[in-house]
C-alpha positions as CSV (number, residue, x, y, z in Angstrom):
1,X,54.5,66.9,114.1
2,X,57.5,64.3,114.4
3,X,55.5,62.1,111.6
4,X,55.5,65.4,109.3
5,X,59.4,65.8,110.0
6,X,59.7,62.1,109.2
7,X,58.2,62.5,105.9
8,X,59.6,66.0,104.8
9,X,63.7,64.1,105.9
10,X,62.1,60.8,103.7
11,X,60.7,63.0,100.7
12,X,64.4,65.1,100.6
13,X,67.8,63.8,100.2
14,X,69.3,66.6,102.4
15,X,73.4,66.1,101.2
16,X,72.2,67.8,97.6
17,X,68.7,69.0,98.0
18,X,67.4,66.8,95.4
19,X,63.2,65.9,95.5
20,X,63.0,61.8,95.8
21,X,59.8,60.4,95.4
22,X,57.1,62.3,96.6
23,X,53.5,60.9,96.3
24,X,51.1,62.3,98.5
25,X,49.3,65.7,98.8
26,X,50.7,66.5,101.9
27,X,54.5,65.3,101.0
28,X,53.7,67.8,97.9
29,X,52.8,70.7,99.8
30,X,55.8,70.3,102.6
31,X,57.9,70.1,98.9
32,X,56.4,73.2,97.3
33,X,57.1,75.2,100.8
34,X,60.5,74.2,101.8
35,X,60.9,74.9,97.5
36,X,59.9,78.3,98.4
37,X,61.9,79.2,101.4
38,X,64.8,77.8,99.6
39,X,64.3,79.6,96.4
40,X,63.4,83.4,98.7
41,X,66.9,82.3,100.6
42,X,69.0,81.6,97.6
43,X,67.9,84.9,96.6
44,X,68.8,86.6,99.1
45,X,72.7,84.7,99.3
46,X,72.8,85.6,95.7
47,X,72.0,89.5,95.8
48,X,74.1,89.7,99.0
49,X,77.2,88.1,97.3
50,X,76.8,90.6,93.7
51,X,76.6,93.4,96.1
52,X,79.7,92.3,98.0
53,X,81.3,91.9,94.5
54,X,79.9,95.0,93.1
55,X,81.5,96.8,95.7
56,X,84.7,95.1,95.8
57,X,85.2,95.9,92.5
58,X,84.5,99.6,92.5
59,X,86.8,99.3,95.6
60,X,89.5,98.5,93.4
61,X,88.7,100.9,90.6
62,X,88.6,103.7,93.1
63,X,92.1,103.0,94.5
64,X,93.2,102.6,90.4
65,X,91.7,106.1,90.0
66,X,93.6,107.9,93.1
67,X,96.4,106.4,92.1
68,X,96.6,107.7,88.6
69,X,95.4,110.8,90.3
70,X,97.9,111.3,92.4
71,X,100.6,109.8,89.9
72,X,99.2,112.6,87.4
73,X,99.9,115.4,90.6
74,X,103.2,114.4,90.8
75,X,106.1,116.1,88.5
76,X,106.7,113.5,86.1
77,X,110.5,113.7,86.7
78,X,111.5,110.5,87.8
79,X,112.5,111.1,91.7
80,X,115.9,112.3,92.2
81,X,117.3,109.1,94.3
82,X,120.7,110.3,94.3
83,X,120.8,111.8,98.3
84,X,122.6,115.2,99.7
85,X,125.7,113.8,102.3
86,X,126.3,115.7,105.5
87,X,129.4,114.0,106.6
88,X,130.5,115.0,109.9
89,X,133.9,112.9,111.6
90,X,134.7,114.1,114.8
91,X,139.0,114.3,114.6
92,X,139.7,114.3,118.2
93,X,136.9,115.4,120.9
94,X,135.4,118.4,120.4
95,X,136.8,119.1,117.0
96,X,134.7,118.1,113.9
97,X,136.1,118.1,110.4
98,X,132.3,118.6,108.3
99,X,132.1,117.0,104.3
100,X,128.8,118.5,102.7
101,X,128.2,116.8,99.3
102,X,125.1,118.3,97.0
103,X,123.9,116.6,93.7
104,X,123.9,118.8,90.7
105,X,120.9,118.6,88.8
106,X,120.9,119.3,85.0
107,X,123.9,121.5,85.6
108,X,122.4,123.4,89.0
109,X,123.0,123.1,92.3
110,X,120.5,122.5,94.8
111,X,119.6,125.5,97.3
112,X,120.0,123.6,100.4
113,X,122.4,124.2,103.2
114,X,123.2,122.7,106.4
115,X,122.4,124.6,109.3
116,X,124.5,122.8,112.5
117,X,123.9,123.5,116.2
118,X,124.8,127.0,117.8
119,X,127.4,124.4,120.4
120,X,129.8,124.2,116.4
121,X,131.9,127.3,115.6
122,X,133.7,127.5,112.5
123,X,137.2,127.3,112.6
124,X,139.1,128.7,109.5
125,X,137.3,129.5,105.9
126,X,135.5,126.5,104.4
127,X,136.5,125.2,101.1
128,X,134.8,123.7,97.9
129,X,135.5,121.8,94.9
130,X,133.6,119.9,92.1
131,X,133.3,116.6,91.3
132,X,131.0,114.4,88.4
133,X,127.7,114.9,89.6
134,X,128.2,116.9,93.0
135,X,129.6,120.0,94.8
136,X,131.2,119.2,97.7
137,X,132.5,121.7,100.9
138,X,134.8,121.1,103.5
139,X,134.8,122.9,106.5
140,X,136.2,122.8,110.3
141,X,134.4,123.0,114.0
142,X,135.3,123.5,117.2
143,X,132.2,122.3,119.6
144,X,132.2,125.0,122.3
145,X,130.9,122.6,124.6
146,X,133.0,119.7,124.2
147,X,130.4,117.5,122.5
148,X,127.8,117.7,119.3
149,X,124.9,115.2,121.4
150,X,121.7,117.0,122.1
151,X,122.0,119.6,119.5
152,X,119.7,120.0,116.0
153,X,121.0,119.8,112.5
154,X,118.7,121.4,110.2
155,X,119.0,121.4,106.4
156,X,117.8,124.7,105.1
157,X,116.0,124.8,101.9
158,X,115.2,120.9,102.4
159,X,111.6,121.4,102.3
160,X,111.3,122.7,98.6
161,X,113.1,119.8,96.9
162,X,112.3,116.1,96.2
163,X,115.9,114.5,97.7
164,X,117.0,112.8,101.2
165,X,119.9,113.8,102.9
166,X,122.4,110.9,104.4
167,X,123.5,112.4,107.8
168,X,126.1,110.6,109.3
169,X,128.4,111.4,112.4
170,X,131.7,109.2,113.4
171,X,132.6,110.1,116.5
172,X,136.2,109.8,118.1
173,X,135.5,106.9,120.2
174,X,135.1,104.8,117.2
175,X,130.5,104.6,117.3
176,X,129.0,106.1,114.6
177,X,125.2,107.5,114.3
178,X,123.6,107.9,110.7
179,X,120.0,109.0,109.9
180,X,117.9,110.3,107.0
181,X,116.6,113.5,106.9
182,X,113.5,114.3,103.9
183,X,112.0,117.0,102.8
184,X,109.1,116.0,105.3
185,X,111.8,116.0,108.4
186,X,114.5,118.5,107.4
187,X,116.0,118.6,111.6
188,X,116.8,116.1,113.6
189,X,118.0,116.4,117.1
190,X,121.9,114.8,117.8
191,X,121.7,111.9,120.2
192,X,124.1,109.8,121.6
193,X,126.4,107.3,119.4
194,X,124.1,104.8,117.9
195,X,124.5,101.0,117.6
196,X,125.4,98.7,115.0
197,X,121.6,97.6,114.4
198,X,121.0,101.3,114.2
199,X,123.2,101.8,111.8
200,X,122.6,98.8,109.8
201,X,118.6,100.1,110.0
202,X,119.4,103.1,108.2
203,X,121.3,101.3,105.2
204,X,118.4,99.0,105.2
205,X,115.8,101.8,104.9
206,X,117.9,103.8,102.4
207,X,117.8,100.6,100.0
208,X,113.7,99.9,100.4
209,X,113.2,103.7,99.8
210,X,115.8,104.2,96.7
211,X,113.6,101.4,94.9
212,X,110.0,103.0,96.0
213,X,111.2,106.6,95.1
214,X,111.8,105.6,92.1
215,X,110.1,105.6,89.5
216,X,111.6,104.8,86.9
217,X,113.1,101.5,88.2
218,X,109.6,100.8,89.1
219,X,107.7,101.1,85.5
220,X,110.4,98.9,84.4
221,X,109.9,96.3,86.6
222,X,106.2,96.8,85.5
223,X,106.8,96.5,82.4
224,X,108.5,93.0,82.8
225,X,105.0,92.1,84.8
226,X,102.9,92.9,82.2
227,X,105.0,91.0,79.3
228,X,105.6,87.7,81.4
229,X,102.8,84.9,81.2
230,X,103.4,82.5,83.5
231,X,104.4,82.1,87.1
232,X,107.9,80.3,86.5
233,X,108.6,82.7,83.4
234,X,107.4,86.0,86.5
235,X,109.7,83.8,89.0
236,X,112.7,83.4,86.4
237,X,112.6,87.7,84.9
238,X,112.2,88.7,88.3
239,X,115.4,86.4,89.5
240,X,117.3,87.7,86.4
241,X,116.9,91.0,87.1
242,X,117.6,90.6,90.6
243,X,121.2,89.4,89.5
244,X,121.9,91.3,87.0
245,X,121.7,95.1,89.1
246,X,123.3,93.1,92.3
247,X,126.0,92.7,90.2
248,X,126.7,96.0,88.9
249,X,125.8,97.1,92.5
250,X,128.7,95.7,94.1
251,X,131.3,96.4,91.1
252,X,130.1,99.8,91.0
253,X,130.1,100.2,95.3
254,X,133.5,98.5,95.1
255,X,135.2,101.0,92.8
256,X,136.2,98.5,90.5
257,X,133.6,100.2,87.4
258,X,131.2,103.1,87.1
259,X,129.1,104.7,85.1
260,X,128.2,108.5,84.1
261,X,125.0,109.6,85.3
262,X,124.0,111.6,82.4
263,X,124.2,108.9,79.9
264,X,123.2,106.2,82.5
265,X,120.1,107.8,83.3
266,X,118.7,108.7,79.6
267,X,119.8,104.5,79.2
268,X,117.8,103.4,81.8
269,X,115.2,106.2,80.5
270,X,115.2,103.9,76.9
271,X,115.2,100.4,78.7
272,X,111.3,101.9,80.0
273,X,110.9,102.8,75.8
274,X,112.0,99.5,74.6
275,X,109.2,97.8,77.0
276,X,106.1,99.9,75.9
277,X,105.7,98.5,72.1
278,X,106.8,94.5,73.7
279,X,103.7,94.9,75.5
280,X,101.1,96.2,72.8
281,X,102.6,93.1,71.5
282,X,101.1,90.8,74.3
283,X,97.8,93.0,74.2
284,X,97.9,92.0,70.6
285,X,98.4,88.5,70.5
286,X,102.0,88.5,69.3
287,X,104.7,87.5,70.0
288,X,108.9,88.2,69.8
289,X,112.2,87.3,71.2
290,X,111.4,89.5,74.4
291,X,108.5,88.2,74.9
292,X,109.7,84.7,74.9
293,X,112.6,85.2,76.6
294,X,111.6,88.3,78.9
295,X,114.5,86.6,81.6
296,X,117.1,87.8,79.4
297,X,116.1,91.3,78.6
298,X,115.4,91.6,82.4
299,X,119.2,90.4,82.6
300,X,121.1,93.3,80.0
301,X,118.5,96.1,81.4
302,X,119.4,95.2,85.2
303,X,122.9,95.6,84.4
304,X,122.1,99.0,84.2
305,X,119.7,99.5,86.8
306,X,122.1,98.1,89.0
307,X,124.8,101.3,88.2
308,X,121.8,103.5,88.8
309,X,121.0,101.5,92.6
310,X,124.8,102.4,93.1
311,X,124.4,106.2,92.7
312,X,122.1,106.4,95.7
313,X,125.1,104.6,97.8
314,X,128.3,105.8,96.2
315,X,127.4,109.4,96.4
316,X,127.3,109.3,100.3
317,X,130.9,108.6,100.6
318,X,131.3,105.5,102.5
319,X,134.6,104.6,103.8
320,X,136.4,101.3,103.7
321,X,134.8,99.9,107.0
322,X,131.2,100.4,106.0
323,X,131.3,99.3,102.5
324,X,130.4,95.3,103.2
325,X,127.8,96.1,105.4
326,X,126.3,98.9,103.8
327,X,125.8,97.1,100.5
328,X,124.8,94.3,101.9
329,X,121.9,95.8,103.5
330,X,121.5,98.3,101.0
331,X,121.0,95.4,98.2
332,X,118.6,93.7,100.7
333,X,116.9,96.8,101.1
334,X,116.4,97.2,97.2
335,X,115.4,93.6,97.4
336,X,112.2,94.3,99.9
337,X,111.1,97.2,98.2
338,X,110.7,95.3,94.6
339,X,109.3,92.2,96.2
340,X,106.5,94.3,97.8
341,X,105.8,96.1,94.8
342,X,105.4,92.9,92.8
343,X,103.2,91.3,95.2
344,X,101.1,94.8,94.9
345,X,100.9,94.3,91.4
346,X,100.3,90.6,90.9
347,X,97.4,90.7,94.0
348,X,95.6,93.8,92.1
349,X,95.7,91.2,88.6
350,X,94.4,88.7,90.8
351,X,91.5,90.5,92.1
352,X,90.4,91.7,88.9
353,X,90.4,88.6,87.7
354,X,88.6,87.2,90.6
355,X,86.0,90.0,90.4
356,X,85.6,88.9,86.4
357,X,86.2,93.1,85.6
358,X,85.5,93.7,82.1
359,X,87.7,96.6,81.0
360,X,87.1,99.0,77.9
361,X,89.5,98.2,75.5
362,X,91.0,101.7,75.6
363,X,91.9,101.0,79.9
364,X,93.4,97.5,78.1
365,X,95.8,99.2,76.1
366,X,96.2,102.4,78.3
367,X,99.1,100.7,80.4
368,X,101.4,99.4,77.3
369,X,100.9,103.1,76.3
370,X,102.0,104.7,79.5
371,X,105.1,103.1,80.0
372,X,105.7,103.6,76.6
373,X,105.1,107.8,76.8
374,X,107.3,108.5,80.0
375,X,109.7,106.2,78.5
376,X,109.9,108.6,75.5
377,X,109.5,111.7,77.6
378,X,112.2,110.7,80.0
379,X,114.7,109.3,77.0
380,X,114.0,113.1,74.9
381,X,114.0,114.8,78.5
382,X,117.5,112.8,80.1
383,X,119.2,113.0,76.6
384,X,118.3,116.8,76.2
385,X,120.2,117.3,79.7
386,X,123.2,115.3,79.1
387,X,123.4,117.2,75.6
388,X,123.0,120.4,77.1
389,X,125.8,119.7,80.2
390,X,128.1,118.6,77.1
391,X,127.6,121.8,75.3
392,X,128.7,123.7,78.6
């Protein structure tokens, strides 16, 4: 038995399984067996690997199909990322003055009001004005109590829309508490003044959230990932981009310019246009000044993508204090949010490519042609509202 194991370690070369000289019957037959074995194991290594990749990859094409499912379920208005203000500064304790701030969409305002604890009474009629964008109310309470912790703010009507609400409570001792209330969670109940790092949380979650919610910011930034070629040209668009809206984020949070949202929205509407034909280019093999130098149409168009980040934060109200910390955090917010969604995107392209998934040439084209169409249904849809408020 040990001489047989002798021969059959002499007769291989065991580092790459290659036959050496092999002269005898017996040396032969311990060849053609081990041969065998090795050939039923490869076999088996092999069919176990194409199933693992079989089912990888209809892993991934079931997760592309709910996705476009569920995109398809969804209105195709681009979320409304502009949030409702419930503003509520306590004057001296026990008396509250109350600032509630609703967006006006395509000319209407939104049927949602606040509904504050039974604790708040009214003091004197409320009063109302219009501004760009927004109705806003004014109003006066007297806390029967003494004090507005441990009560419920509800937002009637919440439920039935597609907007947040920025709730946010300065109380006479100087603490503030702020939350977010969604169409998910339209109540909240009051607690006691919050901290700094609570606070800051809320600024930071508004900015991750503006970016996911919406949409249209996000099939631009797909856009620029399906034009750009290389890593350092990805690195260098998505950098430029970066720059450009957090510079127009802070001018615009600042007050030193602004932009109408009309107009800005059906030109951030056109920017998604102006990307869909650049990429049937790349899908076609040509080429142009964008896609050589995607960086510096990522620059312009983030210019005014920034102006529309700023809408989410300017229409809240903040005052003087909270301005360096909230756009701060609110820019570093916007900041996660796009850096997980290109991650998403570059590890999907990576695993198709890994998995070597051939795609119909219609599913090749079917994203250049996507971006394209809501880009032109937004652009006809945005510039049809901002005609019609004109006309009013």
């Amino acid at each position: 038995m040990l001489n047989g194991e002798k021969r059959m370690n002499q007769g291989f070369d065991m580092k790459f399984l290659i036959p050496m000289n092999l002269n005898s019957g017996a040396e032969r037959n311990h060849y053609s067996m081990f041969n065998v074995g090795r050939s039923m194991l490869d076999v088996r290594v092999f069919s176990i690997a194409l199933k693992t990749k079989q089912i990888l990859r209809w892993w991934l094409v079931t997760v592309m199909l709910l996705a476009m499912g569920f995109g398809s379920a969804v209105n195709l208005h681009a979320h409304e990322i502009r949030p409702a203000l419930l503003n509520i500064v306590e004057q001296k304790p026990g008396w509250f003055e109350v600032t509630w701030k609703v967006p006006v969409l395509a000319g209407y305002e939104l049927d949602i009001q606040p509904v504050l604890p039974d604790g708040l009474a009214p003091y004197g009629p409320p009063a109302s004005h219009d501004i760009p964008g927004a109705t806003v109310q004014y109003a006066t309470y007297q806390a029967k109590d003494g004090a507005l912790a441990g009560g419920t703010i509800t937002i009637d009507g919440l439920s039935a829309t597609q907007i947040d609400v920025m709730v946010r409570i300065n109380f006479a001792d100087g603490t503030t508490q702020s939350t977010i209330l969604r169409p998910a969670s339209p109540s909240f109940t009051v607690p006691s003044p919050g901290t700094k790092g609570e606070v800051a949380w809320v600024y930071l979650r508004l900015g991750v959230e503006h970016i996911l919610q919406g949409i249209d910011h996000l099939l631009f930034v797909l856009g620029l990932l399906l034009i750009v070629g290389s890593r350092y040209t990805l690195i260098k668009t998505i950098t430029a981009f970066t720059i450009a809206h957090s510079i127009t984020l802070g001018i615009a949070t600042l007050g030193y310019a602004s932009a109408p949202v009309p107009p800005l929205n059906a030109a951030i509407a056109l920017s998604i246009l102006f990307l869909g034909p650049e990429i049937v280019r790349v899908w076609r093999g040509q080429t142009s000044f964008t896609i050589r130098h995607p960086w510096v149409v990522a620059f312009a168009f983030g210019l005014l993508h920034g102006f529309g980040f700023a809408s989410g934060l300017t229409t809240i109200g903040l005052s003087s204090a909270e301005i360096p910390v909230a756009l701060l955090l609110f820019n570093v917010g916007v900041e996660i949010g796009q850096l997980f969604f290109v991650l998403v995107i570059v590890m999907l392209e990576r695993s198709f490519r890994v998995l070597d998934i051939r795609w119909p040439r219609w599913a090749e084209a079917l994203p250049a042609y996507t971006v394209g169409s809501l880009g032109a249904f937004w652009t006809i849809q945005r510039v049809a509202i901002m005609v019609g408020g004109l006309a009013k």
